[in-house]
N, C-alpha and C positions, 0 to 999 in steps of 0.2 A: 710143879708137874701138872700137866695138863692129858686127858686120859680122855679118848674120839673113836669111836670104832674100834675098839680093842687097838688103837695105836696111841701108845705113850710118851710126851713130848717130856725131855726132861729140859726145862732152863736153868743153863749155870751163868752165876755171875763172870760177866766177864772183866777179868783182870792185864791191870796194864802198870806201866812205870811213866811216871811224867818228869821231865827235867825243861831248864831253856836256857838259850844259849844267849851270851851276852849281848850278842845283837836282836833282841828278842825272838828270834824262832822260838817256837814251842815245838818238842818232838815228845810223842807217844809211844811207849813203845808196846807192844801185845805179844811174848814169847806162845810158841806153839809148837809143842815138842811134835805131835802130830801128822804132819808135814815136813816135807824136803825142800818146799820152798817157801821163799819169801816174797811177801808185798812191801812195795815202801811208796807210801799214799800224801801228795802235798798238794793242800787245799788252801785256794788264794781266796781272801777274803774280798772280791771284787767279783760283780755281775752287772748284767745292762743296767740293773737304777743308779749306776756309779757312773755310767756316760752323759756326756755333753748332750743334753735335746737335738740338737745342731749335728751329734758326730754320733751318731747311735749304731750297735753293730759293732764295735770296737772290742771288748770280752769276748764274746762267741770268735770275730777275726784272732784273735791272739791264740784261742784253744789251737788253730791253726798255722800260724807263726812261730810256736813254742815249738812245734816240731820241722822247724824247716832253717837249724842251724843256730845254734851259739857263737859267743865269741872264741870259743876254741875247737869247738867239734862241730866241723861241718854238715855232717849225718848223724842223725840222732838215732836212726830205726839200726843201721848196720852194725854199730859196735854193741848195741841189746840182743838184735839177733843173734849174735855171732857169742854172747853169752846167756844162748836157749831162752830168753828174753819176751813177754809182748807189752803191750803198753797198749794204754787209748786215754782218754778225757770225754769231759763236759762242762758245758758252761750252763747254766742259771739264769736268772732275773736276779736271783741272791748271790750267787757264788761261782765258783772255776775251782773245777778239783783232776787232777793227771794220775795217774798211777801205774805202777810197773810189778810186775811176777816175775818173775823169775830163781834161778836154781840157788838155794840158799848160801851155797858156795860161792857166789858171784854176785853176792852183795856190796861189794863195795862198786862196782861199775855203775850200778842205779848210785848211788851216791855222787860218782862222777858226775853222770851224766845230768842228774838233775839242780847240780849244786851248780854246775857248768851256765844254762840258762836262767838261773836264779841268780847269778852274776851280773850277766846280759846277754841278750840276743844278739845275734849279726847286724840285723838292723840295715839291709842292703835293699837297692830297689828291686834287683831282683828276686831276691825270697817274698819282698812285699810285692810284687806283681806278678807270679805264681799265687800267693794264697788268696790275693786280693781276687783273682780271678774265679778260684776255685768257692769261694763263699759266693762267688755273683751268681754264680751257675747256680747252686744249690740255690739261693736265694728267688729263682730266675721257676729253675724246674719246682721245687714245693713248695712258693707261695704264690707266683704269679699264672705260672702255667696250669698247675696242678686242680680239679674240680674242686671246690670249697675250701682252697689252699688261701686264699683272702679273708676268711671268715673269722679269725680272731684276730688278724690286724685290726678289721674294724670293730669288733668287739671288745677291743682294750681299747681302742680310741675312744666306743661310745658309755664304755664303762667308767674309766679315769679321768678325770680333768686337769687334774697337776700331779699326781702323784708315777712317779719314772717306771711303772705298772704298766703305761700306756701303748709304750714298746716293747714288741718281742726280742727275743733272744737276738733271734738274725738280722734285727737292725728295723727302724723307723720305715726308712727310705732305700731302694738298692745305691742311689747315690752318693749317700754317707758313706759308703763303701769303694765306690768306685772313684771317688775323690780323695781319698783318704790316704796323709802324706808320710814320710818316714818319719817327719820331724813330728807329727802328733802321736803315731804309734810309740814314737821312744818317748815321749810325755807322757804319754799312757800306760807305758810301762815302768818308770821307773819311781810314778805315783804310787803301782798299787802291786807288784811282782816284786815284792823286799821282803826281807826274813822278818821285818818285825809284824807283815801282814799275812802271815804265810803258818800254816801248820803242818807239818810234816809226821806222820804214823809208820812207823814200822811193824811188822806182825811177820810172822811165822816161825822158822825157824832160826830165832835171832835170840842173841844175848844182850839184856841191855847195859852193859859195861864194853860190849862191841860196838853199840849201834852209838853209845855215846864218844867215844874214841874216834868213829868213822863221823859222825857228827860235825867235829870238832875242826878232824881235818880237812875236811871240803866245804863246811856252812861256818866253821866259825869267822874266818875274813871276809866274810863277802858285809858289804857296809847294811848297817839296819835301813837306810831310809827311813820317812816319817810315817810317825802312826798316824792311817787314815782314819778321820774319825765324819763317820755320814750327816750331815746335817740336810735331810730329806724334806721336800714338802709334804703336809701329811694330807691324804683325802679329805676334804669337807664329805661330812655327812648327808649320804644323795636323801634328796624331799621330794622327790618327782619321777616318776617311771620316765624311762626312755625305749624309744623303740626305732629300728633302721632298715627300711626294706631295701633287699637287694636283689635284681636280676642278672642270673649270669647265664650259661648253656652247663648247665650242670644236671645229672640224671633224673635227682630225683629233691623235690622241695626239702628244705631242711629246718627245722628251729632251733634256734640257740637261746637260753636266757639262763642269766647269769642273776647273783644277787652279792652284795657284799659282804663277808662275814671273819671272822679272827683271823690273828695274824695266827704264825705257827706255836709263839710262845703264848700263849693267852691260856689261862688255865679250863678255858669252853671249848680250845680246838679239839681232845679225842673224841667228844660228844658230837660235834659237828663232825668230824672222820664219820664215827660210827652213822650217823645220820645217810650220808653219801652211800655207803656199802647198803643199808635197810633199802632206801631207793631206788637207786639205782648200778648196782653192779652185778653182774651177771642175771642170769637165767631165773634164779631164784628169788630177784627181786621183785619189790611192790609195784615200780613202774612199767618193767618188761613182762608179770604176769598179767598186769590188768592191761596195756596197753597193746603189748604188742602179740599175746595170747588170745586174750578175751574180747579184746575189740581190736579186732585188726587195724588199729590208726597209725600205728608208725611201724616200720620193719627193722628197725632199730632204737633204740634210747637208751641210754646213760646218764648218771650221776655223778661227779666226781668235783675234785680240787686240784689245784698246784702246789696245798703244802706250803705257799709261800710266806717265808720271814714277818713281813707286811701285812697288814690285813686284804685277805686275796680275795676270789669268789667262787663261790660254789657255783655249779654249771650244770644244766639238764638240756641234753642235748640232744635230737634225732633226727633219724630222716622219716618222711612219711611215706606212708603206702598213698599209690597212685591215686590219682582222682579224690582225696581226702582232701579237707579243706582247710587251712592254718586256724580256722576259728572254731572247727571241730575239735579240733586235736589239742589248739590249749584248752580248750574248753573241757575236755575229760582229764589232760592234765591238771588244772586249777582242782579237780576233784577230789587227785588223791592227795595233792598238797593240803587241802582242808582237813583231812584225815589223818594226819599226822600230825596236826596242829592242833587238832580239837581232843582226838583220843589217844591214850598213854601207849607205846609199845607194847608189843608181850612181851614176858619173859622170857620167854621160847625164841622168840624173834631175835632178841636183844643178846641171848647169849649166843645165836648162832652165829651172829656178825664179830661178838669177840672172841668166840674160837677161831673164825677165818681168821681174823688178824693176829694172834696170837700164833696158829699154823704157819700163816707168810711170817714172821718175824723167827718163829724157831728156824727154819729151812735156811732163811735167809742167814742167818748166823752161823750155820755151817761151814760156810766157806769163809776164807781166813779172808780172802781179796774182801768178800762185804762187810765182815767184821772191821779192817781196816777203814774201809770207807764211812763207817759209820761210827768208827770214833773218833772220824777227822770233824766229822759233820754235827756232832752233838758236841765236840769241845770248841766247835766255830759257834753252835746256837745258844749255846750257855755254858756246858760243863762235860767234860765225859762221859762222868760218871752218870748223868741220867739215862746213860744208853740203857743201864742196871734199869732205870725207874720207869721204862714205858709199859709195860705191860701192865705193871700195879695202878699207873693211871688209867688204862682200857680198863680194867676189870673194876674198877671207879665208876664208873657211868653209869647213871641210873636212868629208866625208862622217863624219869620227870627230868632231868636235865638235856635230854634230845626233845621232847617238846617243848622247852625252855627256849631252845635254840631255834626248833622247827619256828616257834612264833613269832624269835625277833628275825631272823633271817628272811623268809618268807613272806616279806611287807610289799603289796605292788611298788609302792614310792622305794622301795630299796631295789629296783629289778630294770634290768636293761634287755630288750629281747631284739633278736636278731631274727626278723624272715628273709630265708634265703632261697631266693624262687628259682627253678627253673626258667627259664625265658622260653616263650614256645617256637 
């Protein structure tokens, strides 16, 4: 129990049933008397570090191909609709995860339908030159068009050297996409879109002696495929700052700088979370009260991560106020970074950042849809049941293990900075 403003958060464990089917699916099940409806959440253990250098953009394409026909249901959105149904997805650098709501009564149609594309796709030129087209646009309007829509292409390029980090979601190159043949999308799929790479969640008002019956009949024949197993390059350890200036016609100067720090399983990533919120996440932060309050140098900054599987990078990011000068602005930056590194937390400080996240996490668990999603995504990073275990690891954190971090993190020679200039 967590007790804020006279508002009392209660956390209950949450409970599931695990079973797997002979073709290795694994299915979760989360009963929730609570609700009238159901999610049923499948999470493909495949993101862009699982592409070709060469073919990049292929994950994020497919989020987009899964809904544009199987090999037996033409239309994927009508026959959901038409059973009070929505659906959406997302793809990752780690992961591909789809899911569907709808009226608990009409649970087995999401079993259809998703057992249907976890079969096979169509696999037709024209569903591939519709999606093919529709990812180049997007690719077209927010990274190439769009004002500092380039700035972490090239900041994964000048951060990474071999590790598949390098590239973003939507692909290396628009070309890898706009090249991209039927015969590689069906290699690509039928490497990494198989039950044995696949986790599938059911949650709401379900039975799990129902969901294992419906299981059974729509995913038990469909063939396992081979279990992928990643053998990644891992990053060398950066010895040397990097820095990348760039001119575009963009409003207002921007800084980017990045540092390398744990991956998502590392027993220092909630200390490093908490670090990111202390910095820079809203209003109430150390970077935006001194930076962009007290000395007017940026009109914006933030702190943050991606969370990623890998070891990722923490990222302080803003735009400047007019007429300020890139060596002003790191220059008061580099100050409060010292301050964090040389003096311990408060208390005061340190617990306000683990009740925000402890807030977002209770909230977030209210809805059965996020609940699904996140015990598809913690029995993909290690186990389920740590979903039960994050909080006890936030409220773990001590004011010396965020400087711990503040000081290996925080190394010039570990930091890549991006100036990205207005062009006059």
């Amino acid at each position: 129990m967590l007790t804020k403003g006279g508002l009392t958060l209660l956390f209950t464990m949450i409970q599931f049933d695990r079973f797997t089917l002979s073709n290795g699916l694994r299915v979760l099940v989360h009963p929730d008397s609570a609700t009238p409806m159901a999610v049923v959440n499948v999470l493909y253990n495949v993101g862009a570090r699982d592409e070709d250098p060469s073919h990049t953009g292929f994950a994020h394409l497919f989020e987009h191909l899964m809904f544009g026909g199987s090999v037996n249901i033409p239309e994927y959105d009508e026959p959901l609709q038409m059973a009070g149904g929505e659906n959406n997805a997302y793809t990752t650098n780690d992961l591909t995860n789809y899911y569907i709501q709808l009226p608990a009564d009409n649970l087995e149609t999401a079993f259809w339908l998703e057992s249907d594309r976890m079969l096979s796709l169509a696999f037709s030129e024209k569903s591939l030159a519709t999606q093919r087209k529709v990812v180049c646009e997007e690719f077209k309007e927010n990274y190439l068009n769009k004002p500092y829509g380039d700035s972490w292409h090239k900041m994964r390029e000048l951060a990474y050297q071999v590790h598949p980090y390098r590239w973003m979601t939507i692909g290396k190159e628009l070309s890898h996409i706009e090249k991209a043949t039927v015969q590689q999308v069906r290699s690509f799929f039928y490497k990494h879109y198989t039950p044995c790479n696949a986790i599938l969640v059911v949650a709401g008002a379900v039975d799990t002696e129902r969901v294992k019956q419906l299981a059974e009949k729509w995913f038990g024949d469909i063939p396992s495929g081979t279990l992928y197993e990643r053998n990644l390059p891992v990053e060398p350890v950066q010895t040397a700052a990097r820095q990348l200036t760039v001119k575009a016609p963009v409003p207002l100067d921007m800084f980017c700088k990045t540092w390398h720090m744990v991956g998502r399983k590392d027993r220092a990533y909630h200390a490093v979370d908490l670090l990111t919120d202390i910095l820079g996440s809203g209003a109430s932060s150390r970077l935006y009260h001194a930076l962009v309050k007290e000395q007017p140098l940026f009109s914006s900054i933030d702190c943050y991560h991606f969370g990623s599987n890998d070891p990722g990078l923490l990222t302080i990011e803003g735009k400047l106020v007019k007429g300020v000068s890139m060596e002003k602005a790191e220059a008061a930056l580099q100050v409060q970074l010292q301050k964090v590194i040389e003096e311990k937390v408060t208390d005061n400080e340190l617990q306000k950042v683990k009740n925000k996240t402890e807030s977002m996490i209770a909230f977030e668990d209210m809805s059965v849809m996020s609940r699904a999603s996140s015990l598809a995504y913690y029995e993909w990073l290690v186990d389920a049941t740590e979903m039960n275990q994050e909080l006890g690891k936030y409220e773990a954190v001590s004011s010396a293990s965020i400087r711990e971090q503040a000081r290996s993190i925080f190394r010039e020679e570990n930091s890549n900075t991006l100036y990205y200039l207005a062009s006059k």
